[in-house]
C-alpha positions as CSV (number, residue, x, y, z in Angstrom):
1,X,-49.6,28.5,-38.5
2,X,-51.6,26.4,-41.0
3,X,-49.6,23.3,-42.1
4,X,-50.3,20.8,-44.0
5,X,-48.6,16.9,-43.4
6,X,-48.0,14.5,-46.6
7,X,-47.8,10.8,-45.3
8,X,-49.1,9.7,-42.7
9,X,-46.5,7.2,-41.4
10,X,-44.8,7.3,-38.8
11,X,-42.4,10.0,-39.0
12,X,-46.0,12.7,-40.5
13,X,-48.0,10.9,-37.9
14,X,-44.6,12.4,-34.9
15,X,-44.8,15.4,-36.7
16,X,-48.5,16.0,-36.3
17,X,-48.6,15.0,-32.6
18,X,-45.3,17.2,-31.8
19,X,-47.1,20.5,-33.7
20,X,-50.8,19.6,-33.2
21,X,-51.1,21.2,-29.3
22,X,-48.8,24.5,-30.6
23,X,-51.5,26.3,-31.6
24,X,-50.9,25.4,-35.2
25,X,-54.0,24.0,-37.6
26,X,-52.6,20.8,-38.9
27,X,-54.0,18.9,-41.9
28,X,-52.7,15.2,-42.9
29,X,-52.9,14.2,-46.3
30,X,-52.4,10.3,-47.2
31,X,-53.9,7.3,-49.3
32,X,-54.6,5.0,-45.9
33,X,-58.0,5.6,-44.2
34,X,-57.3,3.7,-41.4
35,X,-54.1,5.3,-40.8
36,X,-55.8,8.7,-41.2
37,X,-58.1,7.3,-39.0
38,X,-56.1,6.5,-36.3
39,X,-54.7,9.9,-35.9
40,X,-58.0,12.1,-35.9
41,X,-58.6,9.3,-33.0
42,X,-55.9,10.6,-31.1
43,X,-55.5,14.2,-31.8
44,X,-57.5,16.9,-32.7
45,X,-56.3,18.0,-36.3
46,X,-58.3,17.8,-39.7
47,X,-57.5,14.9,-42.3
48,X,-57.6,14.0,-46.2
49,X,-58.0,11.3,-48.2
50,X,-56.5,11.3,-51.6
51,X,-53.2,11.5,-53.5
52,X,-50.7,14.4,-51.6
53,X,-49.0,14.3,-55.5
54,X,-53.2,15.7,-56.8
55,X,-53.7,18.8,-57.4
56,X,-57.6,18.5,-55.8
57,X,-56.3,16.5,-52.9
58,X,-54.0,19.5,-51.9
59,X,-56.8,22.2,-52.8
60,X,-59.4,20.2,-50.7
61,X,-56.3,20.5,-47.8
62,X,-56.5,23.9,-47.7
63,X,-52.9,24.5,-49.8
64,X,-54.4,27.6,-51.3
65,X,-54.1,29.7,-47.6
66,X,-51.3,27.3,-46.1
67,X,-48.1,28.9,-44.6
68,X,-46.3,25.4,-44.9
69,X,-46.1,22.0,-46.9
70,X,-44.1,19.1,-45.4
71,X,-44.3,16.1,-47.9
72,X,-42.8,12.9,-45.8
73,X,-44.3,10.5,-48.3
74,X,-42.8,7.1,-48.8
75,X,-42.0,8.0,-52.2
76,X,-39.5,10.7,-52.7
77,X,-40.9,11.9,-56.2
78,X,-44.2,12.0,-54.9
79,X,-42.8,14.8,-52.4
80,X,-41.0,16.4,-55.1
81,X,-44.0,16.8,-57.3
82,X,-46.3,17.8,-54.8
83,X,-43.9,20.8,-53.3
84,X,-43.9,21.6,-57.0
85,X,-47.8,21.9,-57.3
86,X,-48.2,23.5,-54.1
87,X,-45.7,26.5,-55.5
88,X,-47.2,26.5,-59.3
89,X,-50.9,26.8,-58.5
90,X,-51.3,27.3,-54.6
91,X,-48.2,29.6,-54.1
92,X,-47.6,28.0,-50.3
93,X,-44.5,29.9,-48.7
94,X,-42.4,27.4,-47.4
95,X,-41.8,23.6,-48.8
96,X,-40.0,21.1,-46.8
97,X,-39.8,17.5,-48.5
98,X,-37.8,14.2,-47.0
99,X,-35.3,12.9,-50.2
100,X,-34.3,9.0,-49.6
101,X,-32.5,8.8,-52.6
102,X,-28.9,8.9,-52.7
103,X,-28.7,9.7,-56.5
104,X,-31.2,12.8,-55.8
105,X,-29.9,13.9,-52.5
106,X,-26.2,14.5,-54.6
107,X,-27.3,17.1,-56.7
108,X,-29.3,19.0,-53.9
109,X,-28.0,22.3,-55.1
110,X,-29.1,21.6,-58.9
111,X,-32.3,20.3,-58.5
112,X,-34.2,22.1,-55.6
113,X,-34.6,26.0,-56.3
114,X,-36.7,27.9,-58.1
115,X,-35.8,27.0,-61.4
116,X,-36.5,23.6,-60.9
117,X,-38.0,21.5,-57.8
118,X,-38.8,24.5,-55.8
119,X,-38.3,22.7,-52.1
120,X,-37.0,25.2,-49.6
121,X,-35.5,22.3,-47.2
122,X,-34.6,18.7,-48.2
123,X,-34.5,16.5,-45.3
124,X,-32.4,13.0,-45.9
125,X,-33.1,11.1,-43.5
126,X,-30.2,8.8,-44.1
127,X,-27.6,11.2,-44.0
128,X,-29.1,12.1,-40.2
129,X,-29.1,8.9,-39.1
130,X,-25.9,8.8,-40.2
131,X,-24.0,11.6,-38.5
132,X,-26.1,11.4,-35.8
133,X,-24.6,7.0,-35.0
134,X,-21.0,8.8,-35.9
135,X,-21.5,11.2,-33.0
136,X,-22.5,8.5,-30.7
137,X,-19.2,6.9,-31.9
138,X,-17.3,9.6,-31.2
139,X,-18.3,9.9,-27.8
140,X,-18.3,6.4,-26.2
141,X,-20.3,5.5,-23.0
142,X,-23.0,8.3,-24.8
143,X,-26.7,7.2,-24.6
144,X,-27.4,10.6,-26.9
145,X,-25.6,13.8,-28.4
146,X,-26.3,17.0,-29.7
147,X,-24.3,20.0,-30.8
148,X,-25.4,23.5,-30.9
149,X,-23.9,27.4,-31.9
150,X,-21.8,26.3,-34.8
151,X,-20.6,23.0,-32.8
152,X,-19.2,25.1,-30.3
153,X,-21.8,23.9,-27.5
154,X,-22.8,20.4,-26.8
155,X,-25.3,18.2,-25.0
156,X,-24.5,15.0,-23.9
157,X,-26.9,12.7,-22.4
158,X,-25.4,9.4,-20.3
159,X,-26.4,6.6,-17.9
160,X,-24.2,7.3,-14.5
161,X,-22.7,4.2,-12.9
162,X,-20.8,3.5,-9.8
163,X,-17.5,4.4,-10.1
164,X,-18.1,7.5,-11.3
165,X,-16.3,10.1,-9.3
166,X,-19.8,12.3,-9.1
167,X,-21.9,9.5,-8.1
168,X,-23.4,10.0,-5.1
169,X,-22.1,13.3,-4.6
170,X,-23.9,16.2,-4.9
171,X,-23.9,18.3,-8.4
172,X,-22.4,21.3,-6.8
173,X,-19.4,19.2,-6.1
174,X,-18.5,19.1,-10.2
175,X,-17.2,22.3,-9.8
176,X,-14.6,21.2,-7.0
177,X,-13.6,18.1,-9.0
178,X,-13.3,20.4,-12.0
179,X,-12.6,23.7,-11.2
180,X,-10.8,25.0,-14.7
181,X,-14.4,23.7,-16.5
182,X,-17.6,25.2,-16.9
183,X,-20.4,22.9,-17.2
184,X,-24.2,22.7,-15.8
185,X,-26.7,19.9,-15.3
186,X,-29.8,20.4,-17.8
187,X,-32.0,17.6,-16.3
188,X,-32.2,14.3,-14.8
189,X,-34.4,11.5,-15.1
190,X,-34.9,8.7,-12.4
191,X,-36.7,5.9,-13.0
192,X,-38.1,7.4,-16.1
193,X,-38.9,10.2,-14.1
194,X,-37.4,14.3,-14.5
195,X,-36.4,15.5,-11.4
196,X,-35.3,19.5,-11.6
197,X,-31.5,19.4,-10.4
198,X,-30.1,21.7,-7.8
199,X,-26.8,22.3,-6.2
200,X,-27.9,19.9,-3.5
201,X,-29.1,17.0,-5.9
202,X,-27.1,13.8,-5.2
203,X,-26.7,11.8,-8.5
204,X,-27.6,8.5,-8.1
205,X,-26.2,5.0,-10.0
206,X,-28.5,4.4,-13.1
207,X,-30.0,8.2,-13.3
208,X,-29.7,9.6,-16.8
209,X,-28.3,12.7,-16.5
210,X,-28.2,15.6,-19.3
211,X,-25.5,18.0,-19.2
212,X,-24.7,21.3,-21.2
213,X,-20.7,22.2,-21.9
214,X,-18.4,23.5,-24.5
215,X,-17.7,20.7,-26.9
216,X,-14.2,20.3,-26.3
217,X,-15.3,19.5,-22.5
218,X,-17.8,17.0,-23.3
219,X,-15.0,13.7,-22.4
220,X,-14.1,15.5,-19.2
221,X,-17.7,15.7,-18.0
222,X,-18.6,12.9,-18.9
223,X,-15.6,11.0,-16.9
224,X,-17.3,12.0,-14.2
225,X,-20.2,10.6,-14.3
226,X,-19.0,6.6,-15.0
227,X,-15.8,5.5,-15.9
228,X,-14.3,6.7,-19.0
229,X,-14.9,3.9,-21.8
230,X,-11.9,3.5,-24.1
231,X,-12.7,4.7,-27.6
232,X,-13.6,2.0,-30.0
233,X,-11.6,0.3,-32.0
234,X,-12.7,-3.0,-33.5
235,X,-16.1,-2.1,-35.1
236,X,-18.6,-4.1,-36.9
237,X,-21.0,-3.5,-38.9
238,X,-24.2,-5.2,-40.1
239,X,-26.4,-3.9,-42.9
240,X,-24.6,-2.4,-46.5
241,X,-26.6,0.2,-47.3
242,X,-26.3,3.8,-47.3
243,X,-26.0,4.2,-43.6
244,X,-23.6,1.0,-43.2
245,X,-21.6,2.2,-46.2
246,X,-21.4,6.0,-45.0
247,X,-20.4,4.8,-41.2
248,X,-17.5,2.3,-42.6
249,X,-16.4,5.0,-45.0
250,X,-15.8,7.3,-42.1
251,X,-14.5,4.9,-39.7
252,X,-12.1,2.9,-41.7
253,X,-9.1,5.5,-41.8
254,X,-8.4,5.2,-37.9
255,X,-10.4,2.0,-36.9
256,X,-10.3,-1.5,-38.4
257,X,-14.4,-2.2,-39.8
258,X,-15.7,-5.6,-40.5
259,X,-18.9,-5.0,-42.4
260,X,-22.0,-8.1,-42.9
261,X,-24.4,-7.5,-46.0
262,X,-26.7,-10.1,-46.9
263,X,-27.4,-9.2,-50.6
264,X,-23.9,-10.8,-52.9
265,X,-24.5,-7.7,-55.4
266,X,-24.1,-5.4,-52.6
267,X,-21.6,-6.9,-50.8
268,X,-19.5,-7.1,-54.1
269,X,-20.1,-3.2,-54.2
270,X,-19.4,-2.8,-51.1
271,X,-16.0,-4.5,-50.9
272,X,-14.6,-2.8,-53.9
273,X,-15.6,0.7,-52.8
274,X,-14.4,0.5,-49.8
275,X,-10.7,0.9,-49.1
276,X,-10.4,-1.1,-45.9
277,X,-13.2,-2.3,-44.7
278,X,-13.3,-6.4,-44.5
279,X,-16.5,-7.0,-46.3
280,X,-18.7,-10.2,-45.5
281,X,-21.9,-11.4,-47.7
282,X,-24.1,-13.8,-44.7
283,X,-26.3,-13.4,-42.2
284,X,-25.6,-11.5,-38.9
285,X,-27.6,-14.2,-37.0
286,X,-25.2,-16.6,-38.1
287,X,-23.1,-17.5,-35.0
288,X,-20.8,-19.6,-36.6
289,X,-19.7,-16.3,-38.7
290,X,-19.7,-14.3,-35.8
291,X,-17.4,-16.8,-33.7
292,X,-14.8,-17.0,-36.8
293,X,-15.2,-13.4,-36.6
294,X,-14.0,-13.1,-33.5
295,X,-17.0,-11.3,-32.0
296,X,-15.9,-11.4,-28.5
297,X,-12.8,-9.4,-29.7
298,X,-15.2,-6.1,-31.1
299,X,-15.7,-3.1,-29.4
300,X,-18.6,-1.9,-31.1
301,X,-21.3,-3.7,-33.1
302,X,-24.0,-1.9,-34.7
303,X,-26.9,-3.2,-36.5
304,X,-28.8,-0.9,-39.2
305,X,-30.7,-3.0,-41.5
306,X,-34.5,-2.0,-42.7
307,X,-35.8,-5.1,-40.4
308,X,-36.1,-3.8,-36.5
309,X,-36.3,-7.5,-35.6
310,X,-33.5,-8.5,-37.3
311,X,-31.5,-6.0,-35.9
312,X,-32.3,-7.0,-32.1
313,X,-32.1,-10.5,-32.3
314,X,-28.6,-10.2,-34.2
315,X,-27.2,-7.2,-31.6
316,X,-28.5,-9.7,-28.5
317,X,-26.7,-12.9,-30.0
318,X,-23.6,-10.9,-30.8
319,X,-24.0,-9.1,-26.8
320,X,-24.3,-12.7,-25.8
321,X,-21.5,-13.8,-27.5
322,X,-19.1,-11.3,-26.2
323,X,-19.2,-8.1,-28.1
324,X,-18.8,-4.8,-25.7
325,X,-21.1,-2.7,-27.0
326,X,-24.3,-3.3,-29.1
327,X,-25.5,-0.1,-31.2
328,X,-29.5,-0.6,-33.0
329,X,-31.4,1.0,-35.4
330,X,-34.4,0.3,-34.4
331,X,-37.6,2.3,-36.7
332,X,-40.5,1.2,-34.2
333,X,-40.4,3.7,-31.8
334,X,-42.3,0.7,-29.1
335,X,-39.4,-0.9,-29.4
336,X,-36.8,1.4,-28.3
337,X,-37.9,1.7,-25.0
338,X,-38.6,-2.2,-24.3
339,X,-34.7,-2.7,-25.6
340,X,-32.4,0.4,-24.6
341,X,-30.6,-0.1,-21.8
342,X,-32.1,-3.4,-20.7
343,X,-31.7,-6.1,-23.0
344,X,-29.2,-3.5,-25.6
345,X,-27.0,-0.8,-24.7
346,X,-28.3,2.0,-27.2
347,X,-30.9,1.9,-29.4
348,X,-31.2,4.9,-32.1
349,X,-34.5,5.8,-33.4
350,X,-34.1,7.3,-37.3
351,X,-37.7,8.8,-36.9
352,X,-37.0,10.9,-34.2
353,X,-33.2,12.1,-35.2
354,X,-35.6,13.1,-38.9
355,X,-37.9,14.8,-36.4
356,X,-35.5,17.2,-35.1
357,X,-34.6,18.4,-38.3
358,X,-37.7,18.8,-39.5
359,X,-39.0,20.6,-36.4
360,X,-36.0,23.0,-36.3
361,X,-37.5,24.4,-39.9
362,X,-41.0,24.2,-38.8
363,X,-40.8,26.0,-35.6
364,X,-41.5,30.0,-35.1
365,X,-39.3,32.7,-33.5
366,X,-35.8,32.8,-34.3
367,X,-35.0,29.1,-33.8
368,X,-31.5,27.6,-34.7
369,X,-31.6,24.1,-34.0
370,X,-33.7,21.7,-32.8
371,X,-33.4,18.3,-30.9
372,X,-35.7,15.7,-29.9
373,X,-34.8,14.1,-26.9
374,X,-36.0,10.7,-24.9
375,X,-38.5,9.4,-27.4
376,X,-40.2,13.3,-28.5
377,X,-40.6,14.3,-24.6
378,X,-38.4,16.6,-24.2
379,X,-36.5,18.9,-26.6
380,X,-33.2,20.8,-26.6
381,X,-33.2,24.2,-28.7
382,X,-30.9,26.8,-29.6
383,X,-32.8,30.4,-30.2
384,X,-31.6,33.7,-30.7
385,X,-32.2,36.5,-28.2
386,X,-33.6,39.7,-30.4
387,X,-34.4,42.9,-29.3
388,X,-33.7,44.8,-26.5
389,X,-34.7,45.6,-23.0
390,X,-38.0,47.5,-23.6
391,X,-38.8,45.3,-27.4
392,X,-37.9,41.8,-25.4
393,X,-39.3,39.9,-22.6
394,X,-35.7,38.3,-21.9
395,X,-33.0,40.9,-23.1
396,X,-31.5,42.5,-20.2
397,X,-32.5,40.6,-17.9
398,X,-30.8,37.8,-15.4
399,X,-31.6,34.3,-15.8
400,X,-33.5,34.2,-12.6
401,X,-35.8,37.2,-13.6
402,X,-37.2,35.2,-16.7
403,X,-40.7,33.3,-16.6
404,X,-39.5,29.9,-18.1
405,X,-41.9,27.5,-18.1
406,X,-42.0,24.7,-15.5
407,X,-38.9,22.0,-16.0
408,X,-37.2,24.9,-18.4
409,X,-34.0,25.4,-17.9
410,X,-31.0,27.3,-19.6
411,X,-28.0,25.7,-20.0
412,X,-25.7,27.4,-22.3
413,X,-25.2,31.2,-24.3
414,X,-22.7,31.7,-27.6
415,X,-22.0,35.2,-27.2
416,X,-19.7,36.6,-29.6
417,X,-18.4,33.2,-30.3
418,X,-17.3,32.7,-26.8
419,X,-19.3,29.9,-24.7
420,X,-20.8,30.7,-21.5
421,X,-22.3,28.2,-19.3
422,X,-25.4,30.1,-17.8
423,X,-25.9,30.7,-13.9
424,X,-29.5,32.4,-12.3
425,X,-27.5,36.1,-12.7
426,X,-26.5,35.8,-16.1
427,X,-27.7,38.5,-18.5
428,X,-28.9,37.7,-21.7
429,X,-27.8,40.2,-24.4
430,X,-29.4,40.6,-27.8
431,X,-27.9,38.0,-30.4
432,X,-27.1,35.7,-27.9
433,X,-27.7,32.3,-28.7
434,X,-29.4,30.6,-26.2
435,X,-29.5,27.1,-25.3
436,X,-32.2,25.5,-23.6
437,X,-33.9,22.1,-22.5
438,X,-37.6,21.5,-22.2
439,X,-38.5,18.7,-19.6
440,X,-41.9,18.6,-21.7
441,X,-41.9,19.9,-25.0
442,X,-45.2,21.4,-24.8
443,X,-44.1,24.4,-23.4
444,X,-42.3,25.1,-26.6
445,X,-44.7,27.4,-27.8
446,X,-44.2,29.5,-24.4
447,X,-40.9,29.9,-25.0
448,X,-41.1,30.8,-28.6
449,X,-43.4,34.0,-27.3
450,X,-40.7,34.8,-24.6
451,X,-38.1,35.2,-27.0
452,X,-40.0,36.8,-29.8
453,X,-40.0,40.7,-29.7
454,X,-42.3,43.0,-29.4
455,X,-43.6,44.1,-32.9
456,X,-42.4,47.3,-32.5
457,X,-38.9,45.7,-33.0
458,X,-37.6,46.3,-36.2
């Protein structure tokens, strides 16, 4: 597939590397040589120096024979225009363009179609950041979570600690402590490390296990695997702009929300739109405001500011100061690494939760969803089985007859609407939705060619 990148930041420069070894002929368009430069350094795609809003920069891209155009520009009308451009004169298929602005993202439905801003998918990257923290929330003790088949099926990925009732057991032994649920180990990581789990794998303290269940499960699981942490309560936020405003919005009915924003303006805003949310303008370093706010007394404090550093050094003073949980936006993905689960206890990456959406429209086959997992290493998907047994490579056949690619596993199947946890003799049917994980997302392009039929499907 021939796609060309707009921007070559850091969210076009994660979307390059994630589609540059599938087979796909990338082209990156932006003003910055050297950031252009840094990428033809590391991967082996085709760049473009020029304005991605020109109609010559996009012809010199090769817009005139491209299958896709993703404009992830810093400037949202700058992607508006050039998905415009790229259907007037060059005609490209399919436009996918990231919208920052509140004030455009609210009339999605008026302004992209083909009467007007003809963008086939708008990706806001706020609004994902944002339901993706109130997931998190939702599910305390929950390093990462992911919901596939309508909802219906979810993904939960935690740390295990001693006193969990399955650490140090084996995984086969989370059927005897729960026999009436279904669940199944996707993958573990040790040490940074995947190791494929078996019936015989012993879970150890501080292993990050990912596990597959119907949603409604997910607490139950999860109980299992450290000691269930009480839901939070007390929750404070720091940072008043769309993503802090969003979050308070939605927590404020059931929890009580203290909110920090530096800017007065804002702050003013803030404390008359929202109904109860306590409102403070001042600084989150401030440990004098922290103290009167009776840090030590919050459940949850999350931090999601434009300024990475800010963000840490305020989440470590308020950890330090007594706060039980500590929740980061953090936009450098270096950082997340050095900070999650040593010095903070999660740290949320908006680049990568933007990456899965994007990816799940950029992928072939007869992909659903799409999620990037532990930094852009691994991947979850949900894909739809099609054909049957003589048109497909996987309909009609069990589990264990399939040639999934090393540290592939199945984890889940909507059939029908029902959930079913998969085992080595399940049968895949066609329009199943199947959920898998990828140890190493490179083998996504394996797995699209399993699934896809035969062209004699119709």
């Amino acid at each position: 597939m021939k796609i060309i990148i707009l921007g070559a930041g850091q969210v076009g420069a994660s979307l390059a590397e994630n589609l540059v070894g599938e087979n796909n002929d990338i082209t990156v368009v932006d003003h910055s040589h050297e950031q252009l430069q840094a990428l033809q350094d590391r991967f082996d795609l085709r760049v473009v120096l020029g304005s991605a809003s020109s109609p010559t920069t996009l012809a010199e891209a090769g817009a005139a024979d491209a299958d896709m155009l993703i404009a992830v520009t810093n400037s949202d009308e700058v992607n508006m225009v050039a998905c415009q451009i790229a259907f007037t004169l060059f005609n490209v298929p399919k436009k996918i363009a990231r919208i920052r602005s509140q004030s455009v993202v609210m009339y999605e439905k008026e302004l992209f179609n083909s009467d007007a801003f003809p963008i086939d998918h708008m990706i806001a990257p706020e609004k994902l950041v944002s339901d993706y923290i109130f997931q998190l929330i939702e599910h305390p003790g929950a390093l990462q979570v992911a919901h596939f088949a309508e909802g219906k099926i979810g993904l939960v990925a935690m740390k295990a600690y001693y006193g969990g009732s399955l650490v140090g057991s084996a995984i086969s032994t989370l059927k005897e402590h729960m026999p009436n649920i279904e669940a199944r180990v996707a993958a573990i990581f040790r040490r940074g490390k995947a190791i494929r789990p078996q019936g015989s794998t012993i879970i150890e303290a501080d292993d990050e296990v990912f596990f597959i269940t119907a949603s409604q499960h997910i607490k139950a699981i999860m109980s299992e695997m450290q000691k269930l942490e009480l839901p939070y309560k007390r929750i404070m936020i720091v940072g008043g702009g769309y993503i802090g405003e969003s979050l308070a919005k939605r927590l404020e009915k059931d929890n009580s929300v203290k909110l920090i924003e530096k800017n007065l303006k804002r702050a003013e805003y803030l404390s008359e739109t929202l109904s109860s949310t306590l409102v403070f303008c001042g600084d989150s370093s401030d440990q004098e405001l922290l103290l009167e706010e009776h840090i030590d007394q919050i459940d949850l404090f999350i931090t999601v500011t434009n300024d990475d550093e800010a963000n840490i050094m305020s989440a470590m003073l308020a950890k330090r100061l007594g706060a039980r949980k500590v929740m980061v936006l953090i936009q450098r993905n270096a950082y997340v690494d050095l900070v999650q689960g040593n010095i903070l206890d999660i740290a949320i990456s908006p680049q990568q939760v933007t990456i899965s959406e994007l990816l799940t429209h950029v992928r072939k086959a007869d992909l659903k969803y799409v999620y990037s997992l532990r930094e852009g290493m691994a991947e979850a998907i949900e894909i739809v089985a099609r054909g049957d047994k003589i048109t497909s490579k996987v309909v009609g056949r069990e589990i264990k007859q399939l040639k999934l690619p090393k540290g592939t596993s199945i984890g889940a199947i909507m059939r029908n609407g029902e959930v079913l946890i998969a085992h080595d003799k399940t049968i895949i049917e066609s329009d199943d939705h199947v959920i898998l994980f990828l140890v190493n997302k490179k083998y996504i392009t394996e797995i699209e060619k399993l699934f896809q039929p035969s062209p004699f499907f119709l």
